[in-house]
C-alpha positions in Angstrom: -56.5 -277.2 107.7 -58.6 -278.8 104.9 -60.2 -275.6 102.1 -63.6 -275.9 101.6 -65.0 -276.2 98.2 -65.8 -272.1 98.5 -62.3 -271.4 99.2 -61.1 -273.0 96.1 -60.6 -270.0 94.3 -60.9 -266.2 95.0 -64.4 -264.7 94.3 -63.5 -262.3 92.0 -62.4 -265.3 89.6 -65.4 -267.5 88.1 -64.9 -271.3 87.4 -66.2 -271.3 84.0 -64.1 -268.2 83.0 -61.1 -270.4 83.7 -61.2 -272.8 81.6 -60.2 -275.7 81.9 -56.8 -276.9 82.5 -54.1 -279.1 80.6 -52.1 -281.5 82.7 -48.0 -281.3 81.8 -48.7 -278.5 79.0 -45.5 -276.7 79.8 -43.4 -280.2 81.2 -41.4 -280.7 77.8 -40.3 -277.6 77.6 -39.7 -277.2 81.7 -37.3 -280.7 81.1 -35.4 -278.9 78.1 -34.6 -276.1 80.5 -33.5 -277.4 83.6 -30.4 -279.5 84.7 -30.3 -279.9 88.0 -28.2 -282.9 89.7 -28.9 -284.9 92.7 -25.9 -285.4 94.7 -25.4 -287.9 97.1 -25.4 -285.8 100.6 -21.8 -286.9 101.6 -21.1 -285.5 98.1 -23.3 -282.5 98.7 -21.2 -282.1 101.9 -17.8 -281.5 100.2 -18.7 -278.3 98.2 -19.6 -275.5 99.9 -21.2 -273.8 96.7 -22.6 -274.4 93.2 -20.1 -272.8 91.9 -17.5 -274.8 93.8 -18.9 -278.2 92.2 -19.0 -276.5 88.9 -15.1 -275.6 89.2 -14.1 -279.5 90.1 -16.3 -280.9 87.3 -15.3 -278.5 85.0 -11.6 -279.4 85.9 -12.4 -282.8 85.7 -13.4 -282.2 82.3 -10.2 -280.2 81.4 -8.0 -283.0 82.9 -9.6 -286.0 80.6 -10.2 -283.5 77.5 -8.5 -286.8 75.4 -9.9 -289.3 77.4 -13.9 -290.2 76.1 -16.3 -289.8 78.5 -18.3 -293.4 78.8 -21.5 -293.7 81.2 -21.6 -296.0 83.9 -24.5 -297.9 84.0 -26.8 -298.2 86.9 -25.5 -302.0 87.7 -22.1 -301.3 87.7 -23.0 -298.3 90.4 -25.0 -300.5 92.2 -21.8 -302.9 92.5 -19.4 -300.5 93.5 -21.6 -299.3 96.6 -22.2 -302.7 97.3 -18.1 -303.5 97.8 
């Protein structure tokens, strides 16, 4: 159900008090604080928790501790999906 234009905000609050409003004021610092990960579902599937994913990268990480860590770019991911 579509508000109308008097149910925008609560009476008790005036427009013009408000101010008005800055669009991605806090977005920098919301980026800085966050890390969340999109797995693949069939991924997603295989861990039952967060903390189960954090255990097998952080082995992962433990395992290769000599080993440089090199990013994959988005072609190369594209080609291994592919076959």
């Amino acid at each position: 159900m579509k508000k109308s234009k008097s149910e925008d905000i609560r009476p008790e609050y005036r427009k013009e008090e408000l101010g008005k409003g800055i669009r991605g004021k806090y977005l920098k610092s919301y980026k800085k604080s966050t890390n969340l990960v999109l797995l693949r579902p069939e991924i997603a599937a295989a861990f039952p928790s967060d903390e189960a994913v954090n255990q097998a990268l952080s082995t992962i990480i433990e395992a290769g501790e000599n080993e440089p860590i090199t990013k994959v770019s988005s072609r190369t991911r594209k080609k291994q999906h592919a076959g």
